[in-house]
N, C-alpha and C positions, 0 to 999 in steps of 0.2 A: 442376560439371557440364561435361560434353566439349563445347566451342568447334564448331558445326557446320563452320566453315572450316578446322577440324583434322581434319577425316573423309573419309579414304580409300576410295572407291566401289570396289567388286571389277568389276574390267574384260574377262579372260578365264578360263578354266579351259586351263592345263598336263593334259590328260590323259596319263598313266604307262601303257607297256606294261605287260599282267599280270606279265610276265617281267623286267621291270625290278628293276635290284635296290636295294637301297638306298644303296649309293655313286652308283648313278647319280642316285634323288631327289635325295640330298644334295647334289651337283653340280649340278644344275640349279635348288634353293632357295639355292646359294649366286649362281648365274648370276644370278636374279632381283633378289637384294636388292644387285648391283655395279650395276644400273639404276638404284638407289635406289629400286626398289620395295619393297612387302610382301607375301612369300609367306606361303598357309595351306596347309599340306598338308591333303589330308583323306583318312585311310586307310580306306579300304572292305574288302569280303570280298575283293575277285577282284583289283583295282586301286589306286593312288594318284592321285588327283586335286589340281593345285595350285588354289592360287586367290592370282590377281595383284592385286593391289589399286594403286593408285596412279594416276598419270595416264598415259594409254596411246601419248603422244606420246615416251615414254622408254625405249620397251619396242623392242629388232629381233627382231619374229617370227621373223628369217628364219634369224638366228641360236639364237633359242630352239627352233624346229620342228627344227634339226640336231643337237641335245643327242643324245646315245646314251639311251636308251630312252624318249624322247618319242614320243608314239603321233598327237598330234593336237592343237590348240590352237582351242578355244574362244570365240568374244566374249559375253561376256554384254550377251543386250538387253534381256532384263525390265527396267521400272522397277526394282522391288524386286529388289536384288538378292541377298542373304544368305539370303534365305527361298524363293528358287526354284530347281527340280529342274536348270537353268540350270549355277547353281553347284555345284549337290550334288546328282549324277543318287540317288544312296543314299538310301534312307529314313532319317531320324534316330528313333532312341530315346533318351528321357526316363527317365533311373532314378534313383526315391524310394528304394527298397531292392531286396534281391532277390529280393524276391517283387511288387514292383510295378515294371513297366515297363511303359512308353506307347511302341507299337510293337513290343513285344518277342514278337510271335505268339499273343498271346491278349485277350481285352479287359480292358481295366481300368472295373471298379463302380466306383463311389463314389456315396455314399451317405448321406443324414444329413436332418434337421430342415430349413430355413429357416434359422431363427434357434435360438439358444439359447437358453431359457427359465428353465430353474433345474439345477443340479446333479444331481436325481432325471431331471427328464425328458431330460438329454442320456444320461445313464449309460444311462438304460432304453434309447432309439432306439439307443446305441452297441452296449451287449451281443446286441440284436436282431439289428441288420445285420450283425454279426461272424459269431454263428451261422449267418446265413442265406449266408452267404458276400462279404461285400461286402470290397472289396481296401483303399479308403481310405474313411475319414470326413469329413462335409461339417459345414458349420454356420455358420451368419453372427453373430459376435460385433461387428459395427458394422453394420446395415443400411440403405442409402441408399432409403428410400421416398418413392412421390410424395406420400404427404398426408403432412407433418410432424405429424400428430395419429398417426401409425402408431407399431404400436412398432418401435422403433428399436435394439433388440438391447441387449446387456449388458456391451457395451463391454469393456475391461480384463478385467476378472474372467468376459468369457465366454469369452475367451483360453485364461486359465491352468485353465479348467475342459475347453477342449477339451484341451490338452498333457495337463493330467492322468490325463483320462479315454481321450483315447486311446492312452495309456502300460498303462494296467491293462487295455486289451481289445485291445492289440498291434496296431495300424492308424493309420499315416500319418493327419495330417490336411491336411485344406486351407480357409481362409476369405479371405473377400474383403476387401482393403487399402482404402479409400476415402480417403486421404489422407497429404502424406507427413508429417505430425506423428506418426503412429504406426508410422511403418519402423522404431524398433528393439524394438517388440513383436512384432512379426509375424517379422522375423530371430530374436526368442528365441524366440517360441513355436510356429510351425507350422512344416510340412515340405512345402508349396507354398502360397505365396501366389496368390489370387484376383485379377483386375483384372476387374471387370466392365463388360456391355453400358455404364453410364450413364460407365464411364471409357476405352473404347476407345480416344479420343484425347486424354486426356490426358495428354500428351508428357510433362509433367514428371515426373508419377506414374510414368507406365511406363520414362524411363530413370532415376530412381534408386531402382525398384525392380528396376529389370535388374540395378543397382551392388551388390546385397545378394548376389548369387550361390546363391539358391535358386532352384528350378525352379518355374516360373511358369505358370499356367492363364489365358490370355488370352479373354477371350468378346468373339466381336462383336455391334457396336453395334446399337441397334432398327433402323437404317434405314441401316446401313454395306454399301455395294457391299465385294466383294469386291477388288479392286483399297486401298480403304480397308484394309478388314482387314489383310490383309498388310503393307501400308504400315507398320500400326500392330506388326504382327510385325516389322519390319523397324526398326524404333526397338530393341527390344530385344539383336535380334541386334549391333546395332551394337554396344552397349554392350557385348560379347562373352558375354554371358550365353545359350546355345546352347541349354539346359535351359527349352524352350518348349513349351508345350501349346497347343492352339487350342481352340476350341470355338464349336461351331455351337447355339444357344440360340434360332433362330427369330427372326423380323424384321415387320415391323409392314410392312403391305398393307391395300388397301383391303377387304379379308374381315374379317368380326367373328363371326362366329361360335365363332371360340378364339380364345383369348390372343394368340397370334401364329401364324405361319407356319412350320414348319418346314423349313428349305429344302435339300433332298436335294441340288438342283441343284448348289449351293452347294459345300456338302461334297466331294461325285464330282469336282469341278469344282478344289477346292485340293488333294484326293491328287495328281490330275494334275501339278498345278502345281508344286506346293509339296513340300519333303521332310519338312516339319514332321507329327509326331504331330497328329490333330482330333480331337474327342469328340464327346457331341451332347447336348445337355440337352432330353429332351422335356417336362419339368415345365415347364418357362417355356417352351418353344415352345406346349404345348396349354393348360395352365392348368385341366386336367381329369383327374382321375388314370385315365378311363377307357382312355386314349387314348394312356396312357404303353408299356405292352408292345407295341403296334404299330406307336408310332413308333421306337421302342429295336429293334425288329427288322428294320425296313426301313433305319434309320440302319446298324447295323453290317453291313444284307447289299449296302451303297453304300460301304463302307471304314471308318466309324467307328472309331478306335482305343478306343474308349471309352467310356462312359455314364452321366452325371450325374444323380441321381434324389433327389426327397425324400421322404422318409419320418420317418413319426411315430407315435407309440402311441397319440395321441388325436387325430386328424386335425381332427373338429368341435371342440374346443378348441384347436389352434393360436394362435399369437397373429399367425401371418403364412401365408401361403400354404396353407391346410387341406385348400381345394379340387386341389389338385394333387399332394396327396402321399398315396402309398400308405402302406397299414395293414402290420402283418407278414404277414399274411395277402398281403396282395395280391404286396408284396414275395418273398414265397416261390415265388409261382408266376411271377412275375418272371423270379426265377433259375432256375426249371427251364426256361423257353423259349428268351429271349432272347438269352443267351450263344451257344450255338449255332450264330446267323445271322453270327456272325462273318464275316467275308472278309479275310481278310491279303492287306495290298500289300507286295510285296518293294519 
């Protein structure tokens, strides 16, 4: 595990005239690392943007602002700094294949069970959501619940039955990691790993799950401030793994009448900030499956890149979450509304 006293905080952003060309970046990334610093380039549509990383008593601005196509130099003051618009005014996109991308101008579904239950019923909910159009498949083969009398998912074997089965209905999967004893099933079998609300801050989880190099669905915590959140995005990006989803899943307030809160604010509020892809789980924010298309519609018309939902074929037989997950039925009319309200942040 990376030494925290070995980690280089990113100090300014190098902004590139649009017209700058690339001998001139190169000249000015080799300018940087004669400081004994560390550049990051990061190419966008219209510009090059560097990013300095090191200690900033080593750097002469005055020298770097006179570089031939330097347009303007930066300080980063967020705390967070890898994870804020600061460092990277560009939105990022997250791409599982190429027909799924987080950011990439349209929303990404996903879709699936709770839990896995048996072989028949992942297959059935997978062929379902396929046809009905959903982009990836969801499912919790290790579930961290609060009564240890809950079921607890199917472990291993409910792994190799999502890989399997989402191999034969052509859809990415993605399930939630709760420990690092199982990092090298989840590198063999899924195509983004889960970190969940109950592991937001578990550092260790999240940077040597960053060290796998697949692209990662972060949810934050029951009761994590925003500043938290990012923090805990910000462990990741360290680790250089850039392939970051967020996700906003609702948060625990003094209201009980739903599961939790979903918090729009929130959301609007890290586009702003942040260049990371967010999503929005309204299953675990209402814990009502009524309630799941209107908040899936006000989430994507506030910037959601995305929409996590559960569904199942026998809702009243579930073995975990029944009350919140839509039927195919419900699911279909789902997808004829909700997508729609999308809103793309450049």
């Amino acid at each position: 595990m990376q030494n925290n006293n070995s980690i280089t905080e990113p100090i300014m952003i190098i902004v590139m005239d649009k017209n700058a060309s690339q001998e001139m970046v190169d000249h000015v990334l080799k300018v940087v690392k004669e400081h004994d610093l560390k550049p990051e380039p990061m190419y966008g549509t219209q510009r090059v943007a560097i990013g300095v990383l090191g200690e900033k008593s080593k750097l002469d601005e005055g020298k770097i602002s006179r570089l031939p196509g330097v347009k303007e130099i930066l300080i980063v003051s967020k705390p967070y700094k890898r994870v804020s618009r600061e460092y990277q005014p560009e939105s990022s996109q997250v791409k599982i294949n190429d027909d799924v991308i987080f950011g990439g101008g349209k929303p990404v579904i996903i879709a699936g069970p709770c839990g896995i239950e048996s072989e028949e019923q992942f297959r059935t909910i997978a062929q379902g959501v396929k046809k009905l159009g959903a982009n990836m498949l969801r499912g919790g083969a290790f579930k961290p619940r609060t009564s240890p009398y809950s079921f607890q998912g199917m472990g291993e074997e409910g792994l190799k039955l999502m890989k399997k089965i989402g191999d034969e209905v052509g859809l990415p999967i993605v399930s939630e990691c709760i420990s690092v004893d199982h990092l090298d099933l989840f590198a063999e079998y899924v195509d983004m790993i889960q970190l969940g609300a109950r592991n937001m801050q578990n550092f260790d989880l999240l940077t040597k799950v960053a060290k796998l190099g697949k692209p990662i669905l972060l949810k934050r915590g029951l009761s994590a401030y925003v500043d938290e959140f990012l923090f805990a995005a910000e462990y990741i990006l360290n680790e250089g793994n850039k392939d970051l989803v967020l996700c906003e899943r609702g948060i625990r307030t003094f209201e009980n009448s739903t599961r939790n809160i979903l918090d729009l604010n929130s959301l609007a509020l890290i586009k702003e900030i942040s260049h990371l892809p967010i999503i929005a789980d309204p299953s675990h924010a209402a814990g009502r499956y009524d309630l799941i298309s209107p908040l899936s519609r006000a989430a994507l018309a506030a910037g959601a890149d995305g929409i996590i939902v559960e569904v199942h074929n026998k809702p009243d037989e579930a073995l975990s979450d029944g009350k919140q997950s839509l039927t195919f039925e419900s699911f279909e009319n789902f997808m004829k509304t909700a997508p729609q309200y999308y809103c793309h942040h450049e």
